[in-house]
KEKOL-914122 format. One record per residue (C-alpha): x, y, z. Coordinates in steps of 0.1 Angstrom, whole numbers, padded with zeros to 4 digits, always signed. Example, Ala and Ser with C-alpha at 12.3 -4.5 7.8 and 13.67 -1.06 7.14 Angstrom:
residues 2
+0123-0045+0078;+0137-0011+0071;
***
This chain:
residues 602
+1099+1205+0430;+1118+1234+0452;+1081+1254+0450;+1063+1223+0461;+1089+1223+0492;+1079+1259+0498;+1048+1259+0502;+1044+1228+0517;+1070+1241+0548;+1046+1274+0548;+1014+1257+0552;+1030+1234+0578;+1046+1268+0594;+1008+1288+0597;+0995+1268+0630;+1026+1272+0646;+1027+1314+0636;+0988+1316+0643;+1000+1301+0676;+1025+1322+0682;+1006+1353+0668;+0981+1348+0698;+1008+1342+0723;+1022+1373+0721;+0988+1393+0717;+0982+1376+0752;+1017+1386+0767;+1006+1423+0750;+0978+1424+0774;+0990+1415+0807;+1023+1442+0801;+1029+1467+0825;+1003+1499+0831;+1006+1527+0851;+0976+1541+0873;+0965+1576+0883;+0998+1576+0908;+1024+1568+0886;+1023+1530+0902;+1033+1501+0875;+1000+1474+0878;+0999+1445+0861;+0964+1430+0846;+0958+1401+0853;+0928+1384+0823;+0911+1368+0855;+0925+1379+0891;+0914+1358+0920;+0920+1361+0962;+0924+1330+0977;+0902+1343+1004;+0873+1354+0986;+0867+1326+0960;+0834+1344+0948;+0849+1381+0945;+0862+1388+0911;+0877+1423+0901;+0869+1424+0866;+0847+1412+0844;+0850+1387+0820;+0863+1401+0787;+0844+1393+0752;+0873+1369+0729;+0864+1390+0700;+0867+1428+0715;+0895+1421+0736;+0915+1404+0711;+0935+1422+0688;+0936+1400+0656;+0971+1394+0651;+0989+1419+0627;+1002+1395+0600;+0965+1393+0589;+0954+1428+0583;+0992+1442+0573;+1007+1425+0540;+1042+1425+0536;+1056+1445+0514;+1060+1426+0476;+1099+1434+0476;+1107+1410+0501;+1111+1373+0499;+1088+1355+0517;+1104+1337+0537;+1114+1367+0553;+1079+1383+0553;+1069+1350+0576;+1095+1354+0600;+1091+1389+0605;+1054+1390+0615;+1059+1388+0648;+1077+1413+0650;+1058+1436+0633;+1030+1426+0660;+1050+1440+0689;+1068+1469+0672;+1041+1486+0651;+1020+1510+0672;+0998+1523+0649;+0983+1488+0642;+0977+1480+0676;+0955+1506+0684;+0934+1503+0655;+0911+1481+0676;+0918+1495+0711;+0905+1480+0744;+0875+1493+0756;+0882+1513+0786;+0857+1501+0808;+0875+1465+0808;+0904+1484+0828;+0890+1488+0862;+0915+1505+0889;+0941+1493+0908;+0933+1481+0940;+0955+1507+0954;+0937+1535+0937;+0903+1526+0948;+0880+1557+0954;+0859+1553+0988;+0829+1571+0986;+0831+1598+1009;+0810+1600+1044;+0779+1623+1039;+0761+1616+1072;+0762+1646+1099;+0792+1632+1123;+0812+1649+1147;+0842+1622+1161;+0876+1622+1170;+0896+1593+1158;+0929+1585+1167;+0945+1562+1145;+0974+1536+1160;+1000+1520+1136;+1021+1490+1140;+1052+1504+1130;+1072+1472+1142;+1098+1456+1125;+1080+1427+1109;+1064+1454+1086;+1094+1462+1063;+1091+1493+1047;+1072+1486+1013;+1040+1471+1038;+1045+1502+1060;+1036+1523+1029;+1010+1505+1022;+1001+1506+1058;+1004+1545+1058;+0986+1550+1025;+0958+1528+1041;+0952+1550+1068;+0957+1582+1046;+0931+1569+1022;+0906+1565+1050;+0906+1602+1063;+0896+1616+1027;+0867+1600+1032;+0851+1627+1056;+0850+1659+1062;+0878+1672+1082;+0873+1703+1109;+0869+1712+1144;+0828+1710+1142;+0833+1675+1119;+0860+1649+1123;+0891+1652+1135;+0920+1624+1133;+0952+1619+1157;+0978+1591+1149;+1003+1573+1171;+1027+1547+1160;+1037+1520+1183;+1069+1494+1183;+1092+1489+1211;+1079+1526+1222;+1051+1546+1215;+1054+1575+1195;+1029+1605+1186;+1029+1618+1155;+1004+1643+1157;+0972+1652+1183;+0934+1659+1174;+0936+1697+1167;+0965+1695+1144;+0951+1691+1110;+0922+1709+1101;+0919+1702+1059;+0925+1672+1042;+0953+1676+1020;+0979+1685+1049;+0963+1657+1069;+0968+1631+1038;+1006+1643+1031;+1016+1642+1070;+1003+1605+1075;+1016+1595+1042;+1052+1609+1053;+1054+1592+1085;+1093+1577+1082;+1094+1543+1091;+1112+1533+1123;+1134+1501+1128;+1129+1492+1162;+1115+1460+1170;+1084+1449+1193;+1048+1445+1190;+1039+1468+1221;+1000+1471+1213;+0993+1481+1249;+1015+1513+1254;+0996+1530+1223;+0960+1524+1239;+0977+1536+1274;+0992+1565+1260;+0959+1576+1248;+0945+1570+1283;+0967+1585+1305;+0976+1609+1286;+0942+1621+1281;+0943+1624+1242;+0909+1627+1233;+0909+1653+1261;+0907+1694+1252;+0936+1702+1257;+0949+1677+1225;+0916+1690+1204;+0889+1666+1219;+0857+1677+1220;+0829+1669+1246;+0801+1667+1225;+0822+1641+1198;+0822+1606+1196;+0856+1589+1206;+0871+1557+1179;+0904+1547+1177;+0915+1522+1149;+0942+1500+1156;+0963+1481+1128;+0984+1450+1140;+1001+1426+1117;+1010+1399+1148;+1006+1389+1179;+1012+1416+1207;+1040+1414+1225;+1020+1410+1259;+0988+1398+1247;+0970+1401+1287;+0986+1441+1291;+0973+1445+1253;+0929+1438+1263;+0934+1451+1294;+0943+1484+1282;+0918+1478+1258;+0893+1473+1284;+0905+1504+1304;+0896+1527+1273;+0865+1512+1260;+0853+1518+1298;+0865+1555+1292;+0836+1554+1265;+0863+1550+1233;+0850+1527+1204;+0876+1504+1191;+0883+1489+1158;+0905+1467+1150;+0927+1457+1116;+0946+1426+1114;+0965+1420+1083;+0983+1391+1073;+0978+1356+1087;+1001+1359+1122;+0977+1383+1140;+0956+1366+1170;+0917+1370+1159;+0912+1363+1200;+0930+1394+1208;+0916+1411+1179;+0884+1404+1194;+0894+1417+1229;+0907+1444+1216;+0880+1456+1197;+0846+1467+1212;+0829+1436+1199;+0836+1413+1174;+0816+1431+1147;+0842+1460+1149;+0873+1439+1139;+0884+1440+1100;+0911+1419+1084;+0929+1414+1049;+0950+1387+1041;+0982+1409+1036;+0990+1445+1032;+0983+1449+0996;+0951+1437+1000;+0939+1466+1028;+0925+1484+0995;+0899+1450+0997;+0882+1462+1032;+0888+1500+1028;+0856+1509+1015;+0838+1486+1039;+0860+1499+1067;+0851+1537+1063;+0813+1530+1057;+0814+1511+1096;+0834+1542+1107;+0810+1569+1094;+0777+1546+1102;+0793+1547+1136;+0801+1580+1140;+0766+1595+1130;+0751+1574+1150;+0773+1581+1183;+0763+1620+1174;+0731+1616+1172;+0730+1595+1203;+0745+1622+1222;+0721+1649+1208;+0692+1627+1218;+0706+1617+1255;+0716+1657+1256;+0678+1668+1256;+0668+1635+1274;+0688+1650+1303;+0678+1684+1306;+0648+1692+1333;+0631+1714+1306;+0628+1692+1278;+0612+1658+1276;+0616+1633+1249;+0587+1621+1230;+0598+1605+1197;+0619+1611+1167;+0611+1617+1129;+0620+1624+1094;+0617+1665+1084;+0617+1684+1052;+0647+1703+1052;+0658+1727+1065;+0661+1759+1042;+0698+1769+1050;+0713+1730+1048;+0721+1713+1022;+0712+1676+1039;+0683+1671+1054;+0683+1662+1093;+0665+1650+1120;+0641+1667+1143;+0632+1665+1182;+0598+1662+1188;+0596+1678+1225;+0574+1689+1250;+0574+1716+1276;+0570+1698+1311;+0547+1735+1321;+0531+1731+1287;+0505+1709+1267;+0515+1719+1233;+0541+1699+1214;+0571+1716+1199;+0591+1708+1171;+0626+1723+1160;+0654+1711+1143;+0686+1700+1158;+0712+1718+1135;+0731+1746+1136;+0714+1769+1113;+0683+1788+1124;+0652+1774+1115;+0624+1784+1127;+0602+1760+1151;+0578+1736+1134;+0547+1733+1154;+0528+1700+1154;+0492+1694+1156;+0479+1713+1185;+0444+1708+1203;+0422+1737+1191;+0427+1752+1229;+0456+1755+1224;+0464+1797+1222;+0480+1808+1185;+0511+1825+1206;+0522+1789+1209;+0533+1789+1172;+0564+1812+1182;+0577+1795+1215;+0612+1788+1214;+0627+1757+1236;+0636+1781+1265;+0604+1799+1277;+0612+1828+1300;+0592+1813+1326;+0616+1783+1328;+0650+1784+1343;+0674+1758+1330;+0699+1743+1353;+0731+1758+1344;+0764+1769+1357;+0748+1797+1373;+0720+1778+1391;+0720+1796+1425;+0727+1770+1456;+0705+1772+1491;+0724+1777+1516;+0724+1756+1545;+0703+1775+1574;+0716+1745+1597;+0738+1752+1629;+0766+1734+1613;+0804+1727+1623;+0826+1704+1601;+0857+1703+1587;+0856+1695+1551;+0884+1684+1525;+0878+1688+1487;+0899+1662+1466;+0899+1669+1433;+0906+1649+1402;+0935+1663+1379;+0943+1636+1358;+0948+1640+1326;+0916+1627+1311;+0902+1663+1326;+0916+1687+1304;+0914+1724+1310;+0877+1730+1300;+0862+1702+1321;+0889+1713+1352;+0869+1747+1351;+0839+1731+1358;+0852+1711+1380;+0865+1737+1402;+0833+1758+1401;+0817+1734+1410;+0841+1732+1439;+0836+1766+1448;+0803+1774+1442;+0800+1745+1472;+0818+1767+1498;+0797+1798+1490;+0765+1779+1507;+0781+1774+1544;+0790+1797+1571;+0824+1799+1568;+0848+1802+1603;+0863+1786+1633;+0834+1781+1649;+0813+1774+1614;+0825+1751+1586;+0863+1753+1572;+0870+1742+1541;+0904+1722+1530;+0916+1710+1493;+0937+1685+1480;+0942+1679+1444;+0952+1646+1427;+0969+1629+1393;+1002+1606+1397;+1013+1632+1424;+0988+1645+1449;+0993+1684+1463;+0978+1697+1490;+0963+1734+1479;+0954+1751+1513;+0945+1740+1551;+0915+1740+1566;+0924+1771+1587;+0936+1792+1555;+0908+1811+1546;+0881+1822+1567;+0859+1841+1544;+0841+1830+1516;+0851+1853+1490;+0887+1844+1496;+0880+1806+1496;+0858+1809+1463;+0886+1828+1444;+0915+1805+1457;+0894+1773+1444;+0884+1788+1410;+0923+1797+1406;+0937+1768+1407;+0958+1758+1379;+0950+1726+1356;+0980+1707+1358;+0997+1683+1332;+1006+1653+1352;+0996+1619+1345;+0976+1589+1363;+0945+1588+1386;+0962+1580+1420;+0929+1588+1438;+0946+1562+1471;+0975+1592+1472;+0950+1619+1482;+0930+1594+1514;+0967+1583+1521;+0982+1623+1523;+0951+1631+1546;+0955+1600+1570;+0995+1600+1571;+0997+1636+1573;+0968+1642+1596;+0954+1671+1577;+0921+1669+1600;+0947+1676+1630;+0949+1710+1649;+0978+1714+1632;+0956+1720+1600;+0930+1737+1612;+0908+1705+1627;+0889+1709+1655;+0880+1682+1677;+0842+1688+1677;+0841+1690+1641;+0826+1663+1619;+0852+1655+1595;+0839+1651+1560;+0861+1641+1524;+0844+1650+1493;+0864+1630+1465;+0859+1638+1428;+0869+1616+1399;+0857+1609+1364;+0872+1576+1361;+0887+1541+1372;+0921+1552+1397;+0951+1535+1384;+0948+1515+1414;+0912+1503+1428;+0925+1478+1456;+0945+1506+1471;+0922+1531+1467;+0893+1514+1487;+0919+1503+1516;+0927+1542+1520;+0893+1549+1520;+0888+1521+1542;+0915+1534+1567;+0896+1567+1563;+0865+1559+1575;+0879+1533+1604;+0894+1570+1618;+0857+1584+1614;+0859+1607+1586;+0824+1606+1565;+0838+1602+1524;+0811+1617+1498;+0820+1602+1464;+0813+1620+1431;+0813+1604+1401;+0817+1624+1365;+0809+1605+1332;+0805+1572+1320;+0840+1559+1327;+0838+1560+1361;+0832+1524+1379;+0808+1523+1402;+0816+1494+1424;+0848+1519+1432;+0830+1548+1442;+0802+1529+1468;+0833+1513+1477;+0853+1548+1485;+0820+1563+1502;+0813+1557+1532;+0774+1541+1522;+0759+1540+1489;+0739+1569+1497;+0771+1592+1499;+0777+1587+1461;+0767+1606+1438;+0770+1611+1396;+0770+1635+1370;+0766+1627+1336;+0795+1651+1323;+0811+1680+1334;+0784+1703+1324;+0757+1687+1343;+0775+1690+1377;+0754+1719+1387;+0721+1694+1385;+0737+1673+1417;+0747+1709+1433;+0722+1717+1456;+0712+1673+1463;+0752+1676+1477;+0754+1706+1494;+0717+1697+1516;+0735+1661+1521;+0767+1683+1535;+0744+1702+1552;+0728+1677+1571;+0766+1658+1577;+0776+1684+1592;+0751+1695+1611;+0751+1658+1632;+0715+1647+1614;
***
C-alpha cells in the first residue's frame, strides 16, 4: 500500500515539476548578459516601445530551438539515491549544471545588440561640414541620461570621416551658462574626438538656457576661421533639449538669427516635456527635428539621425561646388551627370559639364581633388583636335581674382570718403584680409590729396575705432599699406549704428579731420550680416544722410538682410553685394566708377 502512495504522489507531482522545469528555463533566458562594452542588458522574449507599436527588435524565436528541454529529462539521477530526493533535486540540477545547458545552445543570431551598441553605418558620400554639437547639460538630465546623452552624440561623429578637408565637429554645453568644450579645429581623428565628448563631466547647475548656446555660436563667430571653419563647408549645428527652454521667444529668435547666417539646424527632443512648437522653430524646418521618447531610446533614431546629417551635408557641398562655377565669369553651367571614375579615387563623383563663354566646344572635368585629365564631350567635327587638351582656364581668359587690376577714375574728383569696416566676429582673420584689400585696392584708383580725394577709416564690432583721419595720409602708397595692416580684432557684436553715430557726434567730416567744405562727403559701410541692432542702425544712417553725407552699402554673403542695407544707403542703387569674401573683387571696379561718379558731382 506504501508503493501505491508513492507513486501515486509522483505521478500527481510530474505537472507541477514539468511546470516548474519550464519556469525556470524561461527565467534562464531573460538573466543578465553583457554586450561588447561590458554593459549588463537584459533580453526581453518580445520587447515592445510604446511609441512604435509596429517596430519589434527581435524576431520571434522558434519554441523548439530556443527551448532548452529541461534537464531532469535527458540527465537520470544517479541509482544510489532515493527518489524522492532525485525529484526534488531536478531543479536544481537545471540551474547548476553548465555543461548540460549548453548542450543545445541558442543560436546566436536570436541575440541581436543592445540598443546601446547599435553600429551606424558610416557616411560614405563626399562631405565637407562643420557641425557644432549643443548639449542640454541642465539639471533635469541627472547624470545616468547625461551619459547617455554624451554617448549619443559620441556615437554620431564615428559615423564620418573626421579631418580638416572632411567633417569637423565642435560641442558646447548649455545650462544656466554656456560653456565650450572644444572648437572646430580641435579634433582631427576619431578616437580622440569620441573619448573627449564621452568625458565631458556633468555640471549641476540648473536652467534650460537654449538661446545663449545658438548666440554664442553667433557672436562669437564659431564656425568662423579662426575656430577651424571653413568657407567652402557646409554649417549644421544639432541641438539636444529634454524640456522646455527657459525663454522660449529668446530661444527661435536666436534660432532665426543663425539660420539667416546660413547655419542648418537640427533639432533632438527627448522625453515627453520638450515643446515640439519650439522644436519646430528652432529647427530649419520641421523635417529637421528628431525625437525619442526618453534617453535610452536615442539609440532608436541614431541611425536615421546620421543618414539626414550626411544626406545633408553632401548635398550642401555639392551645392556650393555647383553655385561656385555658376558664379565665375569664365564658366557657365550647362547640366550635371554621372562619370566613370576617376582613376585615383576610390568613389566615383560627379562631373561639371561646362562651356567656355569664348568657346563652342563643351568641356568636361571632374570636380575632385585628384588630377584627372579633362573628358571631352561630343564636339561638332569643326571643332579643332587642340580642343581635347584645354584646361578650364585658357590663357586667353583672365579670371576675376584678387588681383584684378581697378580703372582708375580719370574724373576731376574732390570727396572726402570714410571706410567703415565690419570686424565682427563672424569675419575671422582670412575673410578680414579680403576685406581690407578690398579696402585698399579702392584707394589705389583715386588721386589722392587736399585738393583730390582723402580717404578716412573707421572699423566696427561691439566697440567702434576710428583707424586714421581723412587728412593722415596723403599718398597712396602710405594709405594702401595702413589699410592692409590693420589688425583683425577679437571683439564681439555687429554694432554697425556705433560707426554712423562716431562720424555724426564726432564730426569726423569736420576740418578738424581733414573735411573740406567743398568736398562731397561719401560713407562706404561694409558688413556681412544683420547689426545687433537694425532700428538703430537705420536712424544713424538716417541722421547721416539728413547732414548730406551719400552712404554706399556693401553687403558680403547670404546673411546679410537686405531690407537693412537699402535702408542704410542712401537709394537702392548705392547697395551693393558680394557673394562671399572671395568674390569682392567682381563688385571692385562697378564701386569704384559709382565713387567715381559721387565724387565727381555727376
Amino acid at each position: 500500500m506504501r508503493v501505491s502512495y508513492t507513486v501515486l504522489l509522483c505521478l500527481l507531482a510530474t505537472p507541477y515539476l514539468t511546470f516548474l522545469c519550464n519556469g525556470l528555463q524561461y527565467t534562464e533566458y531573460v538573466e543578465v548578459e553583457y554586450n561588447e562594452n561590458g554593459e549588463g542588458v537584459a533580453y526581453p522574449e518580445y520587447p515592445t516601445y510604446p511609441e512604435y507599436p509596429d517596430y519589434q527588435e527581435y524576431p520571434d524565436y522558434p519554441e523548439e530551438t530556443t527551448r532548452r528541454p529541461c534537464a531532469s529529462s535527458t540527465a537520470k539521477p544517479t541509482t544510489t539515491k532515493p527518489a524522492p530526493t532525485t525529484t526534488t533535486a531536478a531543479p536544481t540540477t537545471t540551474t547548476a549544471a553548465p555543461t548540460t545547458t549548453k548542450t543545445t545552445p541558442k543560436p546566436t543570431t536570436t541575440n541581436p545588440p543592445a540598443p546601446t551598441t547599435t553600429t551606424v553605418k558610416p557616411c560614405e558620400k563626399t562631405a565637407k561640414s562643420d557641425i557644432m554639437e549643443v548639449l542640454d547639460a541642465s539639471n533635469s538630465i541627472g547624470e545616468t541620461n547625461w551619459g547617455h546623452q554624451t554617448k549619443f552624440a559620441a556615437d554620431i561623429t564615428q559615423a564620418f570621416k573626421i579631418g580638416p578637408n572632411d567633417i569637423q565637429f565642435g560641442c558646447l554645453i548649455f545650462n544656466n551658462e554656456t560653456t565650450k568644450i572644444f572648437d572646430l579645429k580641435t579634433y582631427s581623428d576619431k578616437t580622440s574626438l569620441y573619448n573627449k565628448i564621452r568625458s565631458i563631466a556633468y555640471p549641476t547647475n540648473q536652467g534650460t538656457f537654449t538661446y545663449r548656446a545658438l548666440r554664442k555660436i553667433r557672436e562669437e563667430g564659431l564656425f568662423s576661421p579662426f575656430y577651424g571653419g571653413r568657407p567652402g563647408a557646409s554649417k549644421i549645428v544639432i541641438v539636444m533639449t529634454d524640456g522646455k527652454s527657459s525663454d522660449r521667444a529668446k530661444t527661435i529668435s536666436e534660432a532665426e538669427l543663425l539660420k539667416k547666417s546660413g547655419v542648418t539646424i537640427i533639432a533632438v527632443g527627448i522625453g515627453s516635456a520638450v515643446d515640439t512648437t519650439e522644436l519646430e522653430a528652432i529647427a530649419t524646418d520641421p523635417n529637421k527635428v528628431f525625437s525619442a521618447e526618453n534617453f535610452t531610446l536615442l539609440d532608436v533614431i541614431k541611425k536615421e539621425l546620421v543618414n539626414f546629417t550626411c544626406e545633408l551635408a553632401a548635398k550642401k557641398f555639392f551645392d556650393s561646388m555647383v553655385q561656385k562655377l555658376a558664379r565665375s565669369e569664365l564658366l557657365r553651367i550647362h547640366g550635371v551627370a554621372s562619370a566613370p571614375p576617376c582613376t585615383s579615387l576610390k568613389a566615383p563623383m560627379m562631373i561639371f559639364v561646362v562651356s567656355n563663354l569664348d568657346a563652342s566646344s563643351t568641356l568636361a572635368k571632374r570636380a575632385c581633388a585628384c588630377q584627372c585629365k579633362p573628358k571631352t564631350t561630343a564636339a561638332p567635327s569643326t571643332t579643332t583636335p587642340s580642343r581635347a587638351t584645354t584646361t578650364l582656364t585658357p590663357a586667353t581668359t583672365t579670371r576675376p581674382t584678387t588681383t584684378t587690376t581697378v580703372q582708375p577714375c580719370q574724373k576731376r574728383a574732390k570727396s572726402d570718403i570714410w571706410f567703415i569696416l565690419d570686424a565682427s566676429s563672424s569675419i575671422g582673420s582670412t575673410n578680414w584680409a579680403h576685406q581690407t584689400k578690398f579696402a585698399a585696392d579702392i584707394t589705389q584708383a583715386f588721386t589722392i590729396g587736399v585738393l583730390d580725394i582723402l580717404f578716412g577709416c573707421l572699423i566696427f564690432n561691439y566697440d567702434v575705432t576710428k583707424i586714421f583721419d581723412l587728412n593722415t595720409y596723403l599718398d597712396k602708397t602710405s594709405l594702401y599699406n595702413t589699410i592692409r595692416g590693420i589688425q583683425y580684432p577679437t571683439g564681439q557684436g555687429t554694432f554697425t549704428y556705433k560707426g554712423f553715430k562716431k562720424i555724426r557726434e564726432d564730426g569726423l567730416f569736420s576740418a578738424a579731420y581733414g573735411g573740406r567744405a567743398t568736398a562731397s562727403k561719401i560713407v562706404i559701410v561694409m558688413t556681412d550680416g544683420q547689426s545687433s541692432d537694425k532700428a538703430k542702425t537705420i536712424e544713424e544712417a538716417e541722421l547721416l544722410k539728413k547732414d548730406g553725407v551719400v552712404i554706399i552699402a556693401v553687403g558680403i554673403g547670404n546673411a546679410v538682410d537686405s531690407s537693412e542695407l537699402q535702408g542704410m544707403a542712401s537709394d537702392s542703387s548705392k547697395v551693393f553685394t558680394a557673394e562671399n569674401y572671395e568674390l569682392l573683387d567682381v563688385i571692385k571696379n562697378k564701386l569704384v566708377n559709382f565713387t567715381c561718379d559721387k565724387a565727381s558731382g555727376l
